[in-house]
C-alpha positions in Angstrom: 0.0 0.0 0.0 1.1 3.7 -0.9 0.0 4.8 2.6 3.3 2.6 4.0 5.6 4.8 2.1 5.1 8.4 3.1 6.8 10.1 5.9 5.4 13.0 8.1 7.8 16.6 8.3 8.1 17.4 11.8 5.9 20.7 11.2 2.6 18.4 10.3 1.4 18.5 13.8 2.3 22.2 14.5 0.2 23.4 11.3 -2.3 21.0 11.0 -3.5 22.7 14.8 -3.3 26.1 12.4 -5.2 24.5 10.1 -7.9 23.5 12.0 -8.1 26.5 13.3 -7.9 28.3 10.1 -10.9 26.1 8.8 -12.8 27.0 12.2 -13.3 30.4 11.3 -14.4 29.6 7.5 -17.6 27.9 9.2 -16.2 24.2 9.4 -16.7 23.6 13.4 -18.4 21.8 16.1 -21.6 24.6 16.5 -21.9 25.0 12.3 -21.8 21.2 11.8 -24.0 20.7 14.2 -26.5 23.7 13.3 -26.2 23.1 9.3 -27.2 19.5 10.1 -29.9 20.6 11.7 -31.3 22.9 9.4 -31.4 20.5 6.5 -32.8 18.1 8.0 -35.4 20.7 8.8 -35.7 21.6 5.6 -36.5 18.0 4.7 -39.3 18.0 6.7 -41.2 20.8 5.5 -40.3 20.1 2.3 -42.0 16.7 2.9 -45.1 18.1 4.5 -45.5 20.7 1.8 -45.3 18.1 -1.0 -47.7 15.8 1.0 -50.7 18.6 1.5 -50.0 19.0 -2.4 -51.9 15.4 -2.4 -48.2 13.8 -3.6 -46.7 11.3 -1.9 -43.6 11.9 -1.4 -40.6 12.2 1.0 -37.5 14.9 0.5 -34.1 14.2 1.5 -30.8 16.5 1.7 -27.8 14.5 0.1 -24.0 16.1 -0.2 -22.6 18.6 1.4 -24.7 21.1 2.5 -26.3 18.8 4.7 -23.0 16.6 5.5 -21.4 19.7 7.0 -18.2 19.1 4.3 -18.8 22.5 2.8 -17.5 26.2 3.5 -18.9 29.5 1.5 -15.7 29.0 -0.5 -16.8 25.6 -1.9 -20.1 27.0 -3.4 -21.7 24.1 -3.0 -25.1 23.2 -4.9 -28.2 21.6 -2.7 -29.2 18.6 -3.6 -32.3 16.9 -3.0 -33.9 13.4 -3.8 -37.6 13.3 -4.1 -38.4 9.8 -2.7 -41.9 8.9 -5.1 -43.4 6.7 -2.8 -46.7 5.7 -5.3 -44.5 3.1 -6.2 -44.2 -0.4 -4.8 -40.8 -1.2 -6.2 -40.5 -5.1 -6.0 -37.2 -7.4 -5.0 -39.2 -10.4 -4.7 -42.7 -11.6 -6.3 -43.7 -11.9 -2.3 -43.4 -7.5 -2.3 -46.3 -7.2 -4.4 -49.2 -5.2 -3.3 -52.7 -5.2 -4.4 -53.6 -1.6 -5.9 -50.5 -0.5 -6.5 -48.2 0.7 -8.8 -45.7 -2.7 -8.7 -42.5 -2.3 -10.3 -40.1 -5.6 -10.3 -36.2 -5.1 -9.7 -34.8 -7.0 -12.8 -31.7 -7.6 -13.9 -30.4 -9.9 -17.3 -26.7 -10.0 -18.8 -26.7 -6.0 -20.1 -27.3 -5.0 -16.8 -23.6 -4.0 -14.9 -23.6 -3.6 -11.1 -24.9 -1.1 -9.2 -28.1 -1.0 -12.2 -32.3 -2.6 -12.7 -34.5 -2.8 -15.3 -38.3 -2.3 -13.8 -40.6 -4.2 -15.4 -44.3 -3.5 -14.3 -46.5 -6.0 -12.9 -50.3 -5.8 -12.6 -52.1 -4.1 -9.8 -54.9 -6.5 -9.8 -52.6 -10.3 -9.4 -48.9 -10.5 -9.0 -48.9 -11.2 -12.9 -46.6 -9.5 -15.1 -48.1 -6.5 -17.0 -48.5 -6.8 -20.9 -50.2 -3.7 -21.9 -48.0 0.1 -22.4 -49.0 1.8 -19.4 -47.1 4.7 -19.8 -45.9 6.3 -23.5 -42.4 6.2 -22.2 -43.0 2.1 -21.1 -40.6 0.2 -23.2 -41.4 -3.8 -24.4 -38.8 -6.2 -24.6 -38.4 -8.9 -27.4 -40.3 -11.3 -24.2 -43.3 -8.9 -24.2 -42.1 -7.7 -20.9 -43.4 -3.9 -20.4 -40.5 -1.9 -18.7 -41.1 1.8 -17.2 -38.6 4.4 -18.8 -36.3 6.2 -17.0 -37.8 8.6 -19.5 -40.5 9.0 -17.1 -38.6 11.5 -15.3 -38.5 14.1 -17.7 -42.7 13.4 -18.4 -42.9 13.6 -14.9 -41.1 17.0 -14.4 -42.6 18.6 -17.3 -45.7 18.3 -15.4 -44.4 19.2 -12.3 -42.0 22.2 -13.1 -43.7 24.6 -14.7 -40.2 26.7 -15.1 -37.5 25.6 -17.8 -35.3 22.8 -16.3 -32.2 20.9 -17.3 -30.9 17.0 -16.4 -27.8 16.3 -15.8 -27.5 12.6 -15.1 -30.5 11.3 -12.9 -30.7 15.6 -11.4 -33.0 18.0 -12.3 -32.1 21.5 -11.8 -34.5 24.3 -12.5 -31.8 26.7 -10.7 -28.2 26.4 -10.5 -28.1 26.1 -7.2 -30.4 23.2 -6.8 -30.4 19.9 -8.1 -33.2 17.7 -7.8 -33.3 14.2 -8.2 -36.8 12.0 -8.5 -36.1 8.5 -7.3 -38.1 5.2 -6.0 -37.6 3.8 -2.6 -36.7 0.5 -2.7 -39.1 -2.1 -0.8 -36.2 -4.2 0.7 -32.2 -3.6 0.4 -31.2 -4.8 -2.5 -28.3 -7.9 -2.7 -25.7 -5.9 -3.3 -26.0 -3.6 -0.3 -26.8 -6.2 1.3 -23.6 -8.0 0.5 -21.6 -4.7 2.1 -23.4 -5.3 5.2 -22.2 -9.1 5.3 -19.0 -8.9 4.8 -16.3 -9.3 7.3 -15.2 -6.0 8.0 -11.3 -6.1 9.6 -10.9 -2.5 9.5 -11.3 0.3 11.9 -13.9 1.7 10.8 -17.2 2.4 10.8 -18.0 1.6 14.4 -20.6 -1.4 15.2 -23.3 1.4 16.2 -22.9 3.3 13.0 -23.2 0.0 10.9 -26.1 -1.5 12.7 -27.9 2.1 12.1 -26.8 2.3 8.7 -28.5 -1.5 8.4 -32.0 -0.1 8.8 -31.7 3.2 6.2 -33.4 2.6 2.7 -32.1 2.5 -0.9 -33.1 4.2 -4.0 -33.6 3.7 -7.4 -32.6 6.9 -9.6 -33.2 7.3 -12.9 -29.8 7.1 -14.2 -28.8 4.5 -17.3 -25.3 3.1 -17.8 -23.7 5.0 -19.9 -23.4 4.1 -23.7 -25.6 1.2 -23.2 -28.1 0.3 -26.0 -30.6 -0.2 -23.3 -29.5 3.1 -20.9 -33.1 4.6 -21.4 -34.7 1.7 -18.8 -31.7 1.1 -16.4 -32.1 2.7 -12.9 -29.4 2.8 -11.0 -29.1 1.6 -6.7 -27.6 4.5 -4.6 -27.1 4.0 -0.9 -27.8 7.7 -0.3 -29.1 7.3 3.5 -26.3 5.1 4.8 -23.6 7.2 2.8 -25.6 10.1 4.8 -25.6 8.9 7.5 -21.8 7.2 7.6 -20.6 11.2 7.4 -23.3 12.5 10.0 -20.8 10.1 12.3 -18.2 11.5 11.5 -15.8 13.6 14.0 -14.7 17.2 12.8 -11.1 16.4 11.9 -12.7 13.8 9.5 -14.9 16.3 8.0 -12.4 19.2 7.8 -10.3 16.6 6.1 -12.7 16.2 3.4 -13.6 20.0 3.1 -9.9 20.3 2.3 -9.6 17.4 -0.1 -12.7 19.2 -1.9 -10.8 22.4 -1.9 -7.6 20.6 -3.7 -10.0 19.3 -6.1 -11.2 22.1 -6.9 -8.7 24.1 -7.2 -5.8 22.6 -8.2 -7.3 18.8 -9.8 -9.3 19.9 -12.4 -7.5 22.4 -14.0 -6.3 20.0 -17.2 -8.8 18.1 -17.3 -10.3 16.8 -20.9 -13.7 17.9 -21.9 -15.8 15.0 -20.8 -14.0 14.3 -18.4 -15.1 14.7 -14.1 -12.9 13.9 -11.4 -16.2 15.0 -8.3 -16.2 15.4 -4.5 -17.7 12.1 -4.3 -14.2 10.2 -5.4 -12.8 12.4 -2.7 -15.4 11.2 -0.3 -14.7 7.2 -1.4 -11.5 8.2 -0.7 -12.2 8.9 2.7 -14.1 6.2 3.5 -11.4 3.4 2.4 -8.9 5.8 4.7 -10.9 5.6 7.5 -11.1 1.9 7.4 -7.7 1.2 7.3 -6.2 4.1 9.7 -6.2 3.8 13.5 -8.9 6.3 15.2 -5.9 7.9 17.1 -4.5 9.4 14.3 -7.7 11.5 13.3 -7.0 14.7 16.0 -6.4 18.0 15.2 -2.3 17.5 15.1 -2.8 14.9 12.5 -5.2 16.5 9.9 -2.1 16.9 7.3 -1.3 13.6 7.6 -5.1 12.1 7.0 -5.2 14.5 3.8 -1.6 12.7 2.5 -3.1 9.1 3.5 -6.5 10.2 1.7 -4.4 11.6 -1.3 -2.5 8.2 -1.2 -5.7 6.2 -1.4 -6.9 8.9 -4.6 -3.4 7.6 -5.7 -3.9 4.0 -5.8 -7.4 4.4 -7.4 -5.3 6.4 -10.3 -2.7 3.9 -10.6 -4.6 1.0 -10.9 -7.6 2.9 -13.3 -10.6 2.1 -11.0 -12.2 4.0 -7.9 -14.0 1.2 -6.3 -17.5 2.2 -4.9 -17.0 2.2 -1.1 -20.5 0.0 -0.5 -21.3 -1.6 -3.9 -18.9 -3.9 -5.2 -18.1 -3.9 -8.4 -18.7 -0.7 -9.6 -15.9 1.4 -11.3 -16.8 5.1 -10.2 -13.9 6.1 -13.1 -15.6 4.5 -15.8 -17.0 6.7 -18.4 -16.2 9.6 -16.5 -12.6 10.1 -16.2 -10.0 8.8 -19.4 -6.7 7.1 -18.5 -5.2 9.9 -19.7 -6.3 12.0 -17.2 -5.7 9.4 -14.3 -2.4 9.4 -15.7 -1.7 13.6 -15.2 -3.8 13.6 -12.2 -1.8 10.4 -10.3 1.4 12.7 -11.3 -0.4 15.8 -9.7 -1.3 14.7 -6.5 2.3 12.7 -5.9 3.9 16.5 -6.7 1.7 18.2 -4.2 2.9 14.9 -1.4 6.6 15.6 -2.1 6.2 19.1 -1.8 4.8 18.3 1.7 1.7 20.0 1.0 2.5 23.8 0.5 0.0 23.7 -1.8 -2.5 24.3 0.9 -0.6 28.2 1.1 -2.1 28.7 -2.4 -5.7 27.9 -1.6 -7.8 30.7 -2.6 -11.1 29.7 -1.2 -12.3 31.4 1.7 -8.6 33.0 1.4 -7.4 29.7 3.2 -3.9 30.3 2.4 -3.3 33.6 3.4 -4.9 32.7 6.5 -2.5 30.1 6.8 0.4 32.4 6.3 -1.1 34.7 9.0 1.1 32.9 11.8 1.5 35.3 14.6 -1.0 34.7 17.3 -2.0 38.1 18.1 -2.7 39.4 15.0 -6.1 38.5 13.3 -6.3 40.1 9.8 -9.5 37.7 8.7 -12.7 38.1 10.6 -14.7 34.2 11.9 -17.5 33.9 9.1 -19.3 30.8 11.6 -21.8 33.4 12.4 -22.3 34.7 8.6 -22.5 30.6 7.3 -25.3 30.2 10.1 -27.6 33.3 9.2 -27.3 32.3 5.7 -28.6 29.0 6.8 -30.9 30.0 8.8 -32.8 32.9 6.4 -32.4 30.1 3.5 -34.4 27.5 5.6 -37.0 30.3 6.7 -37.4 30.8 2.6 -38.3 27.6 2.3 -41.1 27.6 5.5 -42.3 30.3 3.7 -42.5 29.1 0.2 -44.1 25.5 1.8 -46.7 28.0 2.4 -47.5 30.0 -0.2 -47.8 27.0 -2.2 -50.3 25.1 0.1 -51.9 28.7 0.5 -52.3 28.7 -3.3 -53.8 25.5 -3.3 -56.6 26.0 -0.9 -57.6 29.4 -2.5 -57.5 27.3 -6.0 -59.4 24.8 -4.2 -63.4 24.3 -5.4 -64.3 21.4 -2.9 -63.1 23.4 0.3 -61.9 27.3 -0.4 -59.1 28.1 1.6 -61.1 29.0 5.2 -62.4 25.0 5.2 -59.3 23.7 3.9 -57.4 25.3 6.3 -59.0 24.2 8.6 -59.0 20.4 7.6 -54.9 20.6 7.5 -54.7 22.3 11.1 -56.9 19.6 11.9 -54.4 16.6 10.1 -51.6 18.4 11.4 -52.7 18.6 15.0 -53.8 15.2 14.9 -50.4 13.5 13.6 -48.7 15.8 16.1 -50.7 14.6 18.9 -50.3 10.6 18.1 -46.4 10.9 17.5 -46.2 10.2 13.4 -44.3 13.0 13.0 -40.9 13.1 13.8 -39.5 16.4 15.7 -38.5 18.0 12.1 -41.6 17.2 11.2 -43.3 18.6 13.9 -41.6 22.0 13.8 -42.5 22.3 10.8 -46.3 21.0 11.2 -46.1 24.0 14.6 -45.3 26.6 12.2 -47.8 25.8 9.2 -50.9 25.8 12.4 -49.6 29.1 13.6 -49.8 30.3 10.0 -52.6 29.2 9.1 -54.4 29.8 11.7 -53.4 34.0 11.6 -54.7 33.6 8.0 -57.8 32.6 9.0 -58.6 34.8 11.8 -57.9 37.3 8.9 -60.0 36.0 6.7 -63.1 35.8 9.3 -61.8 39.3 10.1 -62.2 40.3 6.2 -66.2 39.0 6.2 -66.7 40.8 9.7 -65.7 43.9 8.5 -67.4 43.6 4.8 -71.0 42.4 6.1 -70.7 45.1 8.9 -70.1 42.0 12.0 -68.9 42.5 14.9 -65.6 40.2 14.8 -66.1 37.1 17.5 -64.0 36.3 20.5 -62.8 33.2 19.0 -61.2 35.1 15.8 -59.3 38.0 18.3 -58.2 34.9 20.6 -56.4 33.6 17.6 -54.8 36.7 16.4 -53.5 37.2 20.2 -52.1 33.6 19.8 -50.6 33.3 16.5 -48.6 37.3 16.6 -45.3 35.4 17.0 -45.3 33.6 13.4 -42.4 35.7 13.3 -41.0 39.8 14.2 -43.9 42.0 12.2 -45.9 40.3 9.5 -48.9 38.7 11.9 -48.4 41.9 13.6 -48.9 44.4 10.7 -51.8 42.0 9.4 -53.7 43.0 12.8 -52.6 46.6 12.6 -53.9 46.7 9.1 -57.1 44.8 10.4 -57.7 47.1 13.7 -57.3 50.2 10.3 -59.9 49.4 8.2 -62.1 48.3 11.6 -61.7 52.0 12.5 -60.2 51.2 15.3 -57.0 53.9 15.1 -55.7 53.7 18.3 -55.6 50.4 19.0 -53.5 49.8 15.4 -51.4 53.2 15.9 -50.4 50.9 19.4 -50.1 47.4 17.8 -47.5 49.7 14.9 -45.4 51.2 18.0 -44.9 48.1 19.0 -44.0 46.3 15.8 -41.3 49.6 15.0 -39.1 48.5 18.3 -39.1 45.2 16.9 -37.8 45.8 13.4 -34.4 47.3 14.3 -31.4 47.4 12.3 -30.3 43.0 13.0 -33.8 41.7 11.9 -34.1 40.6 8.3 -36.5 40.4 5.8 -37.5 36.7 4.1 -39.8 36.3 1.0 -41.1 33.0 -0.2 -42.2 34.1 -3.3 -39.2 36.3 -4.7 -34.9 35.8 -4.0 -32.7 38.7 -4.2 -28.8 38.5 -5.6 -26.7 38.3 -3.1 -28.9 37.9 -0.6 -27.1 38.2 2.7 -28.6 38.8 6.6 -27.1 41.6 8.8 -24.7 40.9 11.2 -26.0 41.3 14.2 -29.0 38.6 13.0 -26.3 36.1 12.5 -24.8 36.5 15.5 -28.2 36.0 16.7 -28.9 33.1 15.0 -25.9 31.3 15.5 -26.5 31.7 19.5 -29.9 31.4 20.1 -31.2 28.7 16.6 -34.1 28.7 14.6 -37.2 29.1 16.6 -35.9 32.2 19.0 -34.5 34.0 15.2 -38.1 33.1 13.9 -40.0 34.7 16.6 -37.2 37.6 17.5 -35.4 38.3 13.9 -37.3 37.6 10.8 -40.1 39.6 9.4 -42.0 37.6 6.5 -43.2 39.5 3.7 -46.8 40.8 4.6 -49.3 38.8 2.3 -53.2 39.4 1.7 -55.4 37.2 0.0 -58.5 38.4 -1.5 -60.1 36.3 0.8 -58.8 39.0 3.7 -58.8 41.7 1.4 -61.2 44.0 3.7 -58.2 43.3 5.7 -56.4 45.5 3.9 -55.8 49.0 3.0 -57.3 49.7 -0.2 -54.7 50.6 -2.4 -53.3 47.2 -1.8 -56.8 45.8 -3.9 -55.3 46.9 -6.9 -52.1 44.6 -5.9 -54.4 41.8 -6.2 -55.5 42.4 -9.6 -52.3 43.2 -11.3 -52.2 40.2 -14.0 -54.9 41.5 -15.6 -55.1 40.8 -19.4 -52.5 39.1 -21.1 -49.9 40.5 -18.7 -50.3 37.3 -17.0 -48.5 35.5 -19.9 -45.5 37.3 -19.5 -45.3 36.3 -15.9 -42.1 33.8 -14.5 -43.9 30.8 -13.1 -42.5 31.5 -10.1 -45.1 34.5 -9.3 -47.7 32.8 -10.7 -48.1 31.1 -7.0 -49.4 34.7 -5.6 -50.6 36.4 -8.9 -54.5 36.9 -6.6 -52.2 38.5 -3.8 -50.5 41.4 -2.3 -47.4 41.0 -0.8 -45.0 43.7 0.6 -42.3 43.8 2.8 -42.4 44.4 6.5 -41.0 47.4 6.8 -42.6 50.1 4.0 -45.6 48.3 4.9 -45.4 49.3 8.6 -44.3 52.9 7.4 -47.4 53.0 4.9 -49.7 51.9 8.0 -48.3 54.4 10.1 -48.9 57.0 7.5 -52.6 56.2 7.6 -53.5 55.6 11.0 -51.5 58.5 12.1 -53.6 60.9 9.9 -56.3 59.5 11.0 -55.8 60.4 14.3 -54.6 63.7 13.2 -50.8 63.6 14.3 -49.3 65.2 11.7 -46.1 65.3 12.9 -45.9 61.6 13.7 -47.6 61.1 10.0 -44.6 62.9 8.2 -42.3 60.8 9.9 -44.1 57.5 8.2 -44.0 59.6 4.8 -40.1 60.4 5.6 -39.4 56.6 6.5 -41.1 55.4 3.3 -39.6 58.3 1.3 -35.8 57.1 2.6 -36.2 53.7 1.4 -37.7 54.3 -2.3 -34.7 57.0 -2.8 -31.9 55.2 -1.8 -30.6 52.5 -3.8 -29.2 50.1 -2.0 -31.8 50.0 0.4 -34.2 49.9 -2.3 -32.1 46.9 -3.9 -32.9 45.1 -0.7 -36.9 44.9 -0.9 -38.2 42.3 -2.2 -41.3 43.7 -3.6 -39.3 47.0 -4.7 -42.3 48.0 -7.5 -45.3 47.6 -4.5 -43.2 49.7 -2.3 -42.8 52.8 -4.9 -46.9 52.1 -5.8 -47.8 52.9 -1.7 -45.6 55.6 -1.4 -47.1 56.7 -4.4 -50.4 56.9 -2.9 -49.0 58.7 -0.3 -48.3 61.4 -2.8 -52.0 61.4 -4.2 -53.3 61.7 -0.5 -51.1 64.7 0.1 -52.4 66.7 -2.8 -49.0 65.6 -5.2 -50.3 63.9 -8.3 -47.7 64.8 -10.0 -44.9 63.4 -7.9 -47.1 60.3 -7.7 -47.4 59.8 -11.1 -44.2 60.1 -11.7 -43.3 57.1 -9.0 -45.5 55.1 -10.7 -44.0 55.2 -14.0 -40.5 54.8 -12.4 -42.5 51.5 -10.2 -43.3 50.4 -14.0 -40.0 51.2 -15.1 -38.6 47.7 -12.6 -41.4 46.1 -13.6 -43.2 46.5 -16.6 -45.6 43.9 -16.8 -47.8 42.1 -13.8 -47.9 45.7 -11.8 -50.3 47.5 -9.9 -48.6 50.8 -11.2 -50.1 49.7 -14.6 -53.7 50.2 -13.1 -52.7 53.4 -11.3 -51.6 54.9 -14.2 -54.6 53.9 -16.1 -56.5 55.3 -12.9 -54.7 58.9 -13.0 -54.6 59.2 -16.8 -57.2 57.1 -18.5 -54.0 55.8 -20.5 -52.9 52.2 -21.0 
């Protein structure tokens, strides 16, 4: 073995302490590791419940290094996520088959390599094969045996992504920061994962605990061909996703920062000559791990001997180049080289990585990610010229998993307002109910119910809206019941239940009560709490400091409640709700603007939604004049003013064209019809189509 060969310089230890220190302050430590599992697996959840009120059955998982922890903002690493189909009753045996289902039978003939199945379908009615073309991408064999397409897929997505998408191998992306992969859960592991559990394992590694857990964590079947096969359309390919998973959440954090470095090298310096065509990924490095840590001692993976686990995992990515094949760590086998990486390239690659071992590793001084190697060069103790980024990796985290809580809900929002059957105010109420229920008799798990907790809070300030909006149109007085739930559900997060009351108590007529329930929401929304949309992303999105110091100390539910103000959203179902220049918001698409519109927005075309902030400012404007404090009223106009004139703040609003149309109306109300004309065509100027300012103008001029 290579490994036997290398020596170790007498300044390994000494800066692989350095290093780990280095890689500390990048994000790669105990409290991000910990926190960045915990928010994809989050995530997961509501991802999962979201897809499941959609009436699909299906099950998201976070795979790779976001989740893993084995990333740093450096590494730019994608998100990936498998989409576990579970209408499927994928087959091993004949003895797996299920009456009423969709059965698919694991098959394999003398085309099909390792690691790969062929699914032939079998009838829902008797555990008989299937002889009739189910789907138009089924496939029949020269046996008559019907066999689903991994063609499907793409059939699949096109009705499920209504935005342009492209695959790349068994992914989907529809942005290029997230890859999604459709795949079936397999009913039983299949043999040959089942042959990695069997084996005698002499090594040191993994632990007894970690294999027995790994035992029980399912496969999947991915819709991923080999690769210049005749027959690659209707091969699916095994992939141990879960027990890789979960074989790295068991890892310690000199094994992890190893692999962030090892990523880094790759990056950087081992792909740099490569041949079109050609791939050398992170995963070879992880495979390279994982044979390292079965053959080296646990003692040697401490902080004082990270540079010699990189060497001993660049010796194994030797051996795997000198002999032309990366065996697949679980599935035997399986050449992870072939078709992806020419000999030629193993060849320059091989010579690389020795170079960068006989130099003793001073390629680490030229890493350029995260500026790793001038913080390596900073060596005097006392002087710290690079800031820790731990707290900015954590508040990214934390508003990206808050994005997706948000979008979960404006898609199952959208779908109960779309609804026929229910409407949303019954429909609602039949998920709190499901939700409340699974919480109560423990099918949830704790991501799960997190996730289930915030949906119920949601939902239930949407629908004392909504009753609210009915009260106030039909002349009611609003129940007891309806304000017991608005005084309940006000910490959804910092403002947007709030200003939704506020807005309410306005168009009640009850002044002071809102001008009291907008005091309190303006000491809230200082200078560390940040804005989240789940409709709309900015570029270069990033939280203020002090909110990811926040978050990195306190976690997700105290930043929720303390530091995140929504984007303030009104159905037309609460639209007496709302103020009424916010009507017109709600009827923006109107003729064939709507065609013009990114799929995206199509999920809250019916709505108005506004950021936190102007909105407050706009409601203070309003109730303040009401009550005749003109002083207190100018301030509001000042606020609102402040943000539409500067730029960068501006930049920052998610809804930057709504903003400009409400301090627009301000204008009108203060006699200024020309100044708020003139906003109005700058509000159409950022967004020309699918805008309220449309209307307005139309409304001021009688022109188009």
């Amino acid at each position: 073995m290579l490994q036997a060969m290398f020596r170790i310089p007498p300044f390994f230890p000494s800066l692989s302490v350095l290093l780990c220190r280095r890689l500390d302050a990048v994000g790669a430590n105990t409290l991000v590791f910990e926190r960045r599992r915990e928010a994809f697996l989050h995530r997961e959840a509501m991802e999962t419940i979201t897809e499941q009120t959609q009436g699909t059955n299906v099950v998201a998982f976070h795979f790779g290094s976001q989740s893993e922890g084995t990333t740093t903002p450096g590494l730019q690493s994608d998100t990936d996520t498998l989409m576990s189909v579970n209408d499927f009753n994928i087959m091993l045996h004949w003895y797996d088959w299920k009456r009423g289902m969709v059965n698919l039978l694991m098959v394999k003939d003398e085309s099909t390599p390792a690691q790969h199945y062929l699914l032939q379908r079998v009838r829902s009615d008797e555990p008989l094969p299937e002889t009739r073309v189910v789907d138009p991408t089924d496939v029949i064999d020269s046996q008559g045996r019907v066999f689903l397409s991994n063609e499907w897929v793409i059939r699949h997505c096109a009705k499920v992504f209504s935005a342009d998408y492209l695959r790349r191998g068994p992914s989907i992306s529809v942005d290029e920061d997230f890859d999604y992969v459709l795949a079936f859960r397999c009913t039983s592991l299949p043999p040959e994962i089942l042959a990695w559990f069997d084996a005698m394992r002499p090594g040191y590694w993994p632990p007894p605990e970690v294999f027995e857990i790994a035992r029980q964590c399912p496969c999947f079947l991915v819709p991923d061909g080999y690769r210049g096969s005749p027959t690659e359309h209707i091969k699916w390919r095994v992939t141990p996703n879960l027990i890789e998973r979960h074989l790295m959440f068991s890892l310690n954090n000199v094994q992890k920062k190893c692999l962030i470095v090892l990523k880094m090298l790759k990056k950087q310096e081992m792909t740099q000559h490569l041949h079109e065509g050609c791939k050398f990924t992170s995963f070879y490095c992880k495979t390279a791990l994982f044979f390292t840590l079965e053959r080296t001692p646990s003692d040697v993976w401490r902080e004082q001997g990270l540079l010699e686990c990189i060497v001993r995992c660049l010796h194994t990515i030797r051996e795997f180049l000198i002999q032309g094949e990366c065996p697949h760590y679980i599935v035997d086998n399986v050449d992870l080289f072939d078709k992806k990486l020419c000999r030629e390239c193993q060849v320059k690659l091989e010579k690389q990585i020795r170079v960068m071992i006989q130099d003793d590793m001073h390629v680490l001084f030229n890493l350029q990610m995260d500026d790793l190697g001038e913080r390596l060069m900073q060596l005097h103790p006392h002087i710290e010229l690079f800031s820790d980024q731990s707290a900015s990796v954590f508040g990214n985290l934390t508003m990206n998993l808050f994005k997706v809580y948000a979008w979960g809900f404006t898609r199952i929002c959208k779908q109960m307002c779309d609804s026929r059957d229910t409407g949303f105010y019954q429909g609602a109420i039949d998920l709190i109910n499901v939700l409340t229920f699974r919480q109560a008799n423990g099918t949830l798990s704790r991501y799960e119910s997190n996730s289930a907790q915030f949906l119920i809070m949601n939902l239930l300030s949407s629908l004392a809206c909504v009753a609210s909006s009915y009260c106030i149109q039909t002349g009611q007085a609003i129940p007891r019941d309806v304000w017991q739930m608005y005084s309940e559900t006000l910490d959804t997060d910092v403002a947007s239940s709030r200003l939704k009351l506020a807005s309410m108590l306005y168009c009640q007529g009850d002044l002071y009560r809102s001008a009291f329930v907008l005091n309190d929401v303006q000491q809230r929304l200082d200078n560390s709490v940040t804005s989240v949309c789940g409709c709309r992303k900015l570029p270069n999105e990033q939280p203020p400091e002090e909110f990811c110091e926040y978050a990195l100390r306190y976690g997700n539910a105290e930043t929720r409640t303390r530091k995140m103000a929504f984007c303030v959203r009104f159905m037309r179902e609460e639209m007496y709700c709302a103020p009424d220049i916010l009507w017109f918001e709600m009827y923006r698409g109107v003729g064939d603007y709507v065609a013009y519109i990114h799929p995206s927005e199509r999920m809250w075309m019916n709505w108005a939604e506004v950021d936190a902030r102007p909105f407050m400012m706009y409601l203070q404007y309003l109730t303040f004049g009401g009550l005749r404090e003109r002083q207190r009223q100018l301030q509001a106009l000042q606020g609102l003013r402040n943000i539409c004139t500067n730029h960068v703040t501006l930049g920052k609003m998610f809804h930057r064209e709504t903003v400009i149309n409400l301090l627009g109306h301000c204008l009108e109300m203060e006699g200024d019809m020309e100044g708020a004309l003139d906003l109005y065509n700058i509000s159409r100027d950022f967004m020309p189509r699918n805008n309220a300012a449309n209307l307005h103008i139309h409304r001021m001029t009688g022109l188009q």
